[in-house]
ChimeraX commands (.cxc) that place a marker at each C-alpha (Angstrom):
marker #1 position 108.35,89.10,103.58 radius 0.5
marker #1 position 105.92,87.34,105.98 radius 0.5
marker #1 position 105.38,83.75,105.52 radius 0.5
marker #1 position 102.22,82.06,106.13 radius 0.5
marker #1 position 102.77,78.23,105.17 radius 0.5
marker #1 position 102.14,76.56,107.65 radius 0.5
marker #1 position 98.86,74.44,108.80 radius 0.5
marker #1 position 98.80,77.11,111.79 radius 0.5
marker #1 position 97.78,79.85,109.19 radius 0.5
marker #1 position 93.37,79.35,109.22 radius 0.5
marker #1 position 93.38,79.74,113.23 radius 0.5
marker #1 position 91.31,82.00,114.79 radius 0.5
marker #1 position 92.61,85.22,115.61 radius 0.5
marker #1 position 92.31,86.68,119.21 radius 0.5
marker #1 position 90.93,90.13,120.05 radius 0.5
marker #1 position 94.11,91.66,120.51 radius 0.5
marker #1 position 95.58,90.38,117.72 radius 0.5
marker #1 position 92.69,91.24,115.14 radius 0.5
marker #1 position 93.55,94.74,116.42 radius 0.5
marker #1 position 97.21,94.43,115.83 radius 0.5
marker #1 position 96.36,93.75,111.75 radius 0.5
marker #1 position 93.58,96.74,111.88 radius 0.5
marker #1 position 96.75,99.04,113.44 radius 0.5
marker #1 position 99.39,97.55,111.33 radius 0.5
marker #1 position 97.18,97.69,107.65 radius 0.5
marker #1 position 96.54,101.19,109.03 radius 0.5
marker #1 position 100.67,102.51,108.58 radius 0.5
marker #1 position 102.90,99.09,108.15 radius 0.5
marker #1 position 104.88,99.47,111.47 radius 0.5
marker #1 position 104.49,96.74,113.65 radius 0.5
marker #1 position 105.60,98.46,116.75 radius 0.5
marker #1 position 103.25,101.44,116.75 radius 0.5
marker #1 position 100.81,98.50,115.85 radius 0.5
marker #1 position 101.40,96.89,118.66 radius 0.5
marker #1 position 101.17,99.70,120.79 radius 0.5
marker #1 position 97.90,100.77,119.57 radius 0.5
marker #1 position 96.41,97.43,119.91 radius 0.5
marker #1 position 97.26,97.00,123.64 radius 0.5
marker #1 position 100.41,95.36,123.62 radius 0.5
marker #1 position 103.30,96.25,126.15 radius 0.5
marker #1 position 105.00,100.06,125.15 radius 0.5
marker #1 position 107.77,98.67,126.60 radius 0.5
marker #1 position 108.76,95.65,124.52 radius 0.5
marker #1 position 106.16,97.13,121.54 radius 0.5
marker #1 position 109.29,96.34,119.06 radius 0.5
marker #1 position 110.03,92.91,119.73 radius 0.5
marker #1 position 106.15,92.17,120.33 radius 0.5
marker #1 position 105.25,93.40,117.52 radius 0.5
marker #1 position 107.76,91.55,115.49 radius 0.5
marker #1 position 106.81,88.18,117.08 radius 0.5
marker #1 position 103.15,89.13,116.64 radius 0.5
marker #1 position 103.57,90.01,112.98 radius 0.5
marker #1 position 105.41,86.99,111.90 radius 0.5
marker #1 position 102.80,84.41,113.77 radius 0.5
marker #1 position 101.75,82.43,110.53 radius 0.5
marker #1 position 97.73,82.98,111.16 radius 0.5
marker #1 position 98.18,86.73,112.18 radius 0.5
marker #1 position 100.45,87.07,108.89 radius 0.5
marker #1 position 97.41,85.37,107.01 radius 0.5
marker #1 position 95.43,88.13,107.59 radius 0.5
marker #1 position 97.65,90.74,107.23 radius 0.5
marker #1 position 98.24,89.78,103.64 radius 0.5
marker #1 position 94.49,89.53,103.51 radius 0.5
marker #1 position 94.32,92.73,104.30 radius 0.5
marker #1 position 96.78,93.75,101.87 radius 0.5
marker #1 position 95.10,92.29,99.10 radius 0.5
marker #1 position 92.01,94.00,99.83 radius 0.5
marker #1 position 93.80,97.31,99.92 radius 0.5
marker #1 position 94.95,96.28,97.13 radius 0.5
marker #1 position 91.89,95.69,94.98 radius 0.5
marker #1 position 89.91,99.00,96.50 radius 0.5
marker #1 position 92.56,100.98,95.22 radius 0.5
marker #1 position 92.59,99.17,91.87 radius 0.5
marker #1 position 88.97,99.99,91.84 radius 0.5
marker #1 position 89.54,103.48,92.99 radius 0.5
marker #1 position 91.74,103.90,89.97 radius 0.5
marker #1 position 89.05,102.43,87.46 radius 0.5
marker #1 position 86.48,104.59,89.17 radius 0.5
marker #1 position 88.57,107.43,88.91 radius 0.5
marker #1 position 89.68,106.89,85.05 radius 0.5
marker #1 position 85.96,106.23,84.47 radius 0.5
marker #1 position 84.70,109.58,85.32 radius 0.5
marker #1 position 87.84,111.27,83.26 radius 0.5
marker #1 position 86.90,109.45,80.29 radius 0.5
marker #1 position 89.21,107.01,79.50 radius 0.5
marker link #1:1,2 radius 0.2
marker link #1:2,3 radius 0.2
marker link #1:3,4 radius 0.2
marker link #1:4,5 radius 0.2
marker link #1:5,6 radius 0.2
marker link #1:6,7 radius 0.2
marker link #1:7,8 radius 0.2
marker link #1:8,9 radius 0.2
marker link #1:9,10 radius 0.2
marker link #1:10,11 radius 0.2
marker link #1:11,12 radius 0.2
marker link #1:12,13 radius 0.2
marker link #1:13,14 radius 0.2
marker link #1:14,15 radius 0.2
marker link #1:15,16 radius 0.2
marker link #1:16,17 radius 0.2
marker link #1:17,18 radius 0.2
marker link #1:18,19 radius 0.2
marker link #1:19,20 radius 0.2
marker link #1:20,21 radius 0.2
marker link #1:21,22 radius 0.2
marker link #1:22,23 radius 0.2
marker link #1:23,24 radius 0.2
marker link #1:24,25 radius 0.2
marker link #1:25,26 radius 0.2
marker link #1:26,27 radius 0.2
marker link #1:27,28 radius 0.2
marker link #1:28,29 radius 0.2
marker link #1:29,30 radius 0.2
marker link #1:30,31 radius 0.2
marker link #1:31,32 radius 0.2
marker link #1:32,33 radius 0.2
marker link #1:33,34 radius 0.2
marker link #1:34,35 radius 0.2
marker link #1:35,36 radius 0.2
marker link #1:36,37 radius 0.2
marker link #1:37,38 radius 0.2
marker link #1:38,39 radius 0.2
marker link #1:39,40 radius 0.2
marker link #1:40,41 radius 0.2
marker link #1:41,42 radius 0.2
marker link #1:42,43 radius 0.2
marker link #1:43,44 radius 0.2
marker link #1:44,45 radius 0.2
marker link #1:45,46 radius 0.2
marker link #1:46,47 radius 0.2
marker link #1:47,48 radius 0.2
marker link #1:48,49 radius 0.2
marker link #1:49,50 radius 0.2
marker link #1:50,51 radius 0.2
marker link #1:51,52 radius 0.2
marker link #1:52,53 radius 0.2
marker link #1:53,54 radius 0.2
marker link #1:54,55 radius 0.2
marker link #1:55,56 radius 0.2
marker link #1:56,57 radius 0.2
marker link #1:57,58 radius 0.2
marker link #1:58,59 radius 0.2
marker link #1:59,60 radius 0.2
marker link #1:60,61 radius 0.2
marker link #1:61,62 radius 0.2
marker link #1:62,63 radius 0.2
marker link #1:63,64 radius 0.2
marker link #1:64,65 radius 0.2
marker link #1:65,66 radius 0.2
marker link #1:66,67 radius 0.2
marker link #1:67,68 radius 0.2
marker link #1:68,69 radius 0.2
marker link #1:69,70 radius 0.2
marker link #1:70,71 radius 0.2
marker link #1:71,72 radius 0.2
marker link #1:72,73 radius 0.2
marker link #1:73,74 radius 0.2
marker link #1:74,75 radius 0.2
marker link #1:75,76 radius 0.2
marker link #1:76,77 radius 0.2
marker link #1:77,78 radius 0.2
marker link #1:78,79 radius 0.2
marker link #1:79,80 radius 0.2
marker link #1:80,81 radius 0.2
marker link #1:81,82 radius 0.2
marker link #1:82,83 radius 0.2
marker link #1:83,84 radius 0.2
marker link #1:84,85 radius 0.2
view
């Protein structure tokens, strides 16, 4: 799991890598992530690794989750709303 404990974890994300948590919230891979945010093909799997596990950049990612998290929950209310229950 990705740790984010450290004082590091309220910095400022830069371009690149507020693209890397758009790509990687989009299908969980890190290395296609990385790839689609600009990062080196080449050494996309170790990149994206590094990049994942940088305490701020893993901040937002499980920001990110948690907001996927609560649109589906709503989705599902939504959804049981309109069947009734």
């Amino acid at each position: 799991m990705i740790q984010n404990d450290t004082p590091k974890a309220g910095r400022k994300l830069t371009p690149r890598q507020q693209r890397f948590v758009t790509e990687y919230l989009r299908d969980y891979n890190a290395t296609r992530a990385a790839i689609r945010a600009g990062f080196s093909e080449r050494n996309a799997d170790k990149i994206g690794s590094k990049v994942c596990h940088k305490p701020h950049v893993a901040a937002e990612i499980q920001a990110g989750l948690a907001e996927q998290a609560r649109l589906r929950q709503e989705a599902h209310e939504a959804a049981d709303a309109v069947r009734g229950r």
